[in-house]
N, C-alpha and C positions, 0 to 999 in steps of 0.2 A: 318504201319508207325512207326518211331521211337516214341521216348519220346520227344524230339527236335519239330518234324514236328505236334505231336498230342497238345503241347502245341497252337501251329502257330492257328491248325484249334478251340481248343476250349477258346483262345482267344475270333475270330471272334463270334463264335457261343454267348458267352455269352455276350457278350457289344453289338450285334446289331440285337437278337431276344430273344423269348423265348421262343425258343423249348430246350429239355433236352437233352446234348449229353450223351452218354453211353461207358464208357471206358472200353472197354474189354482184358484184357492180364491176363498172366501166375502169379505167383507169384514172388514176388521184381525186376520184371523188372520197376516198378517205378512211379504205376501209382497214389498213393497215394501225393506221391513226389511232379509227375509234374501236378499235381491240386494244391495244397497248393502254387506253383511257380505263376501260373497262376492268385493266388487270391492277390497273394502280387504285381505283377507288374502291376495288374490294379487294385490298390487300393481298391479290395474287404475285407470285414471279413471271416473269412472261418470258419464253421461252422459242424462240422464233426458227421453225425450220426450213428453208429456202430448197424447196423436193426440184427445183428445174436445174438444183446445181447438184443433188445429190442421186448414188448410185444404193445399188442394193445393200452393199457394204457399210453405208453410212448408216443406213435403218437396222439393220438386224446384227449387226457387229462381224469382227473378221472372226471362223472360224481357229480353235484350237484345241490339241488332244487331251485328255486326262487319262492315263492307261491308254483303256482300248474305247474308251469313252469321249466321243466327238464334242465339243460344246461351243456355244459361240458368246463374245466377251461384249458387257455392257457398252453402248454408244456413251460417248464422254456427255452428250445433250441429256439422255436418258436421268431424268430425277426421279430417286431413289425414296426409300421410305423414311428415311431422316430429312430429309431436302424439303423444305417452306411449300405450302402451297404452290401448284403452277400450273399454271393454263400452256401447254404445248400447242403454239400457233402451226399450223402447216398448210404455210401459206407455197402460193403458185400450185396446188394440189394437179391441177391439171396440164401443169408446163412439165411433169415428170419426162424427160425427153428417153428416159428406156421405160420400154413395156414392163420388165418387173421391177423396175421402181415404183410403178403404177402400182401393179400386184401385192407389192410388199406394204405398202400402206393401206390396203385395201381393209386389213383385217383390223390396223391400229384406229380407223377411225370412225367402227363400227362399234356402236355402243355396245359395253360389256350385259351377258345374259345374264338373267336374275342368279347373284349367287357367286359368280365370276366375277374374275377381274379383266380390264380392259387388256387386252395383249398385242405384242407383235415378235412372233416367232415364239422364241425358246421366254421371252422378258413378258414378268405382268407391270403393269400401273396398279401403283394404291389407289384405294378410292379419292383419294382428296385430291388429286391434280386429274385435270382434265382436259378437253380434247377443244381447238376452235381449229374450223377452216376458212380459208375465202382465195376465188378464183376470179377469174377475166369468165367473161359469158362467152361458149363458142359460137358466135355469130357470124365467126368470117373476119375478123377484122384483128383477131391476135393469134396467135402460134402458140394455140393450145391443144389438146386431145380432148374428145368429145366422148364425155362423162355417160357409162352405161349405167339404166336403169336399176342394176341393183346396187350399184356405188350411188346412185342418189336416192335409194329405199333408204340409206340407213343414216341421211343425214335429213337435218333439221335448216332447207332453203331459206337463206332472207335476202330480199331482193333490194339492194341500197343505190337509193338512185338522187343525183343533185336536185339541191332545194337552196336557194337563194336565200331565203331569210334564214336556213340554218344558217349556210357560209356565211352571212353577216354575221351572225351574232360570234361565231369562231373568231372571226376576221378581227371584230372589234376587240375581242377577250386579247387574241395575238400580237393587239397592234399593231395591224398591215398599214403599212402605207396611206396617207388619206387620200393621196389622189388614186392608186389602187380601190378604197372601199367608197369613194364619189364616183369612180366612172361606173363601175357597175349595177350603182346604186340606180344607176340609168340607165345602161343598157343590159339588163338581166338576163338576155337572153343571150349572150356573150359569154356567160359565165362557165359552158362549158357545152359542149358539142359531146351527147353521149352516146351517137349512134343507137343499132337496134333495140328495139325493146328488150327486158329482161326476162325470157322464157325457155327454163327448162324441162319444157314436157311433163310435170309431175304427174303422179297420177295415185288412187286409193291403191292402198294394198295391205295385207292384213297387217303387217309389220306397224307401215303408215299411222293406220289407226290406234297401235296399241302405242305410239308415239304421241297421239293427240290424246287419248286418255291420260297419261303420265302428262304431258301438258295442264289439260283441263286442271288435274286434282293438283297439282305438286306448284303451278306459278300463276301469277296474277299480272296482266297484261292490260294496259287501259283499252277499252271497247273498241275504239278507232283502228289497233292494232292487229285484233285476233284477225282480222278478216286474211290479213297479209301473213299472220303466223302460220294460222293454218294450211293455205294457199301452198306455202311452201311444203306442204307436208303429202296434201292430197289432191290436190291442184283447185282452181277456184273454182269451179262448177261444183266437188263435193264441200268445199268450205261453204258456200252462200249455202245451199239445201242446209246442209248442218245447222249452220249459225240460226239462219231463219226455223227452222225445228225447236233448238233448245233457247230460241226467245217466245215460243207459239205455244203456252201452254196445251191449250187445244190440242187433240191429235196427237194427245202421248198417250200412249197406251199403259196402262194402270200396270204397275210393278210388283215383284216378287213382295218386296220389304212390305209395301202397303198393304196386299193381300194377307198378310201373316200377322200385322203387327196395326196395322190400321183399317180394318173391316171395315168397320161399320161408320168412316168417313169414306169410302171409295165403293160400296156396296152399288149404287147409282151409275157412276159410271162406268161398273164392269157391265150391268144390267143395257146400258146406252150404248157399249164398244161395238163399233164394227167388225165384222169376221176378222180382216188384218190384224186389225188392233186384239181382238182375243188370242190369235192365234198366236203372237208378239206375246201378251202375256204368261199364255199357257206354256212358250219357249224359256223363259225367263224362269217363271215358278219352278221348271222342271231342273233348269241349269243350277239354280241357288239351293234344291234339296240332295242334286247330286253330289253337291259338294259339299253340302251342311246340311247334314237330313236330321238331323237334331230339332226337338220342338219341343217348348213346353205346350203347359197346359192350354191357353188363351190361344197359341199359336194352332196348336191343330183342331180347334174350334172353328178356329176363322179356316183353314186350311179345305175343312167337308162344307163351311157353308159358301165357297167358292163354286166348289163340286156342284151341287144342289143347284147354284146358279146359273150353272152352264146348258146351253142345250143340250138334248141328246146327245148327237155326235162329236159334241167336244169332249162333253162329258165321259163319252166311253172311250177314247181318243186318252184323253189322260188318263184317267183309271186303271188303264191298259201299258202307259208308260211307268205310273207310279210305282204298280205292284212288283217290278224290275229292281226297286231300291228297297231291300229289308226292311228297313229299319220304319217308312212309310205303308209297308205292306201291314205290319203288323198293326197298323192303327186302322187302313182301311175292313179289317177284320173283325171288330171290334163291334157287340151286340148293336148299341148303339146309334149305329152310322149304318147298321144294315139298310133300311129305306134309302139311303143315297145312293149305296155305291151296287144297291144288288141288279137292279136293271144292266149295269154297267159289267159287272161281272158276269151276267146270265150272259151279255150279247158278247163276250169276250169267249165265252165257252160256246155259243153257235160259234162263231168266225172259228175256233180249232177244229170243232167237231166237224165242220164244212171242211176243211184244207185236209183232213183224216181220209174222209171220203172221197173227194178229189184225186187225194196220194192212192188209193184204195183202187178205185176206178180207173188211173190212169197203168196201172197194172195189168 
């Protein structure tokens, strides 16, 4: 993405979660720039920390006593609960030239867990100021340290690469020089020599994903962009599958909500699903009761004529998992629903009565 498009997405990312986006490009293609833009048009403070000049002590304060009680004293950059909105830049993340420099930031620019606040050491962050990074790519050609895979699990990659017609349009806003914005206007590819491509190994991981969920629900991204959002998150082999999945109607497997709450518009295609896709469902149904096994009336309706739809072995397959949740067991009990669920429970009492005698035998 340009300078332009990377502002668009960490925008979004900062006003409406808090996860850490991580700006990745070459040198003065502008990334420093277009952060400091970002903090000014949404009325943030920007707050810039240069980690390739600073040591341990600059992060986490000098220690001092209180009694017999050790403590270490606020960093003068550190903003506080009364202190304006701010985005804390920590920039050169990767020129940290001592190992626990590295260390010591490791834990401020991991997004705070649900509940938590974002921390480094003994100090939290308020919710309202927040975390940017951006580094040089290690590709060999700058004096950087090459970023381990769980320091790039917990940021948010954007990969910012030169684009001509952005820098014209800066250029003109800047009023550069005209014979500056006519030469280039010619020889474009002048504009800037970026070396290696921009690739840091991403890859899915459970983290990863529950980073593009808080994504998906929480910011809006023009279309052209998610591909490069996500990319950064789980690398682009699992963004293309994804993207192409959630543009493919087709091929999604019928949902807990629909089952409970839209029967008899998804009746059809639970009847049409392939094994995968049942099995997908049957996973989902079983995760949304464990957690919320509350149903009205309409709901546990549609809940047994799900049941009834399943083949045999799915059918005894779940029946088998439900009656594990009380609060479901008590329904499958229920005069009514005997015809559905009693196959299922007779063959659930063969399979013990089996494993009885087996334990028996093997005696």
């Amino acid at each position: 993405m340009n300078i332009e498009q990377m502002k668009i997405v960490l925008r979004e990312i900062l006003t409406r979660t808090d996860l850490t986006p991580c700006v990745v490009g070459h040198r003065g293609v502008g990334k420093t720039a277009g952060i400091v833009q970002v903090c000014r048009e949404i009325g943030r403070r920007y707050t810039p920390l240069r980690l390739g000049q600073m040591e341990v002590g600059d992060l986490v304060g000098i220690p001092y006593r209180d009694g017999e009680t050790m403590h270490w004293s606020r960093p003068s950059w550190w903003p506080t609960e009364d202190d304006p909105e701010t985005i804390v830049h920590c920039d050169e993340l990767n020129r940290a030239q001592q190992e626990d420099t590295l260390q010591a930031i490791f834990q401020f620019v991991e997004p705070p867990a649900q509940g938590l606040r974002r921390a480094l050491h003994t100090h939290t962050l308020h919710p309202k100021h927040k975390v940017v990074v951006s580094i040089n790519p290690p590709d060999g050609t700058y004096q950087v340290a090459t970023l381990d895979r769980a320091l790039l699990d917990r940021m948010v990659m954007l990969y910012v690469e030169t684009d001509y017609p952005c820098w014209a349009r800066y250029a003109r806003a800047q009023d550069f020089h005209g014979d500056v914005q006519q030469f280039l206007s010619v020889h474009t590819h002048l504009l800037s020599r970026q070396g290696a491509p921009l690739d840091l190994e991403v890859e899915p991981t459970e983290r990863a994903w529950e980073m593009v969920s808080t994504l998906r629900r929480s910011c809006r991204f023009p279309q052209e962009l998610e591909m490069e959002v996500y990319s950064g998150i789980i690398g682009r082999e699992a963004a293309v599958v994804f993207l192409r999945w959630c543009a493919e109607k087709q091929g999604r497997p019928v949902t807990a909500r629909e089952i409970l709450d839209e029967w008899d518009e998804v009746a059809e295609r639970v009847a049409a699903q392939r094994d995968d896709l049942q099995a997908a469902t049957v996973n989902d149904l079983l995760s949304a009761l464990q957690i919320a096994p509350g149903l009205d009336e309409a709901q546990e309706k549609n809940l047994m004529r799900y049941i009834a739809a399943l083949p045999r072995d799915l059918r005894f397959g779940l029946v088998k998992a439900l009656v594990r949740i009380p609060t479901i067991a008590e329904i499958l009990v229920k005069n009514e629903y005997d015809g559905i669920v009693m196959e299922a429970i007779a063959a659930i009492s063969e399979e013990s009565e089996g494993k009885r005698r087996r334990a028996a035998n093997e005696k």
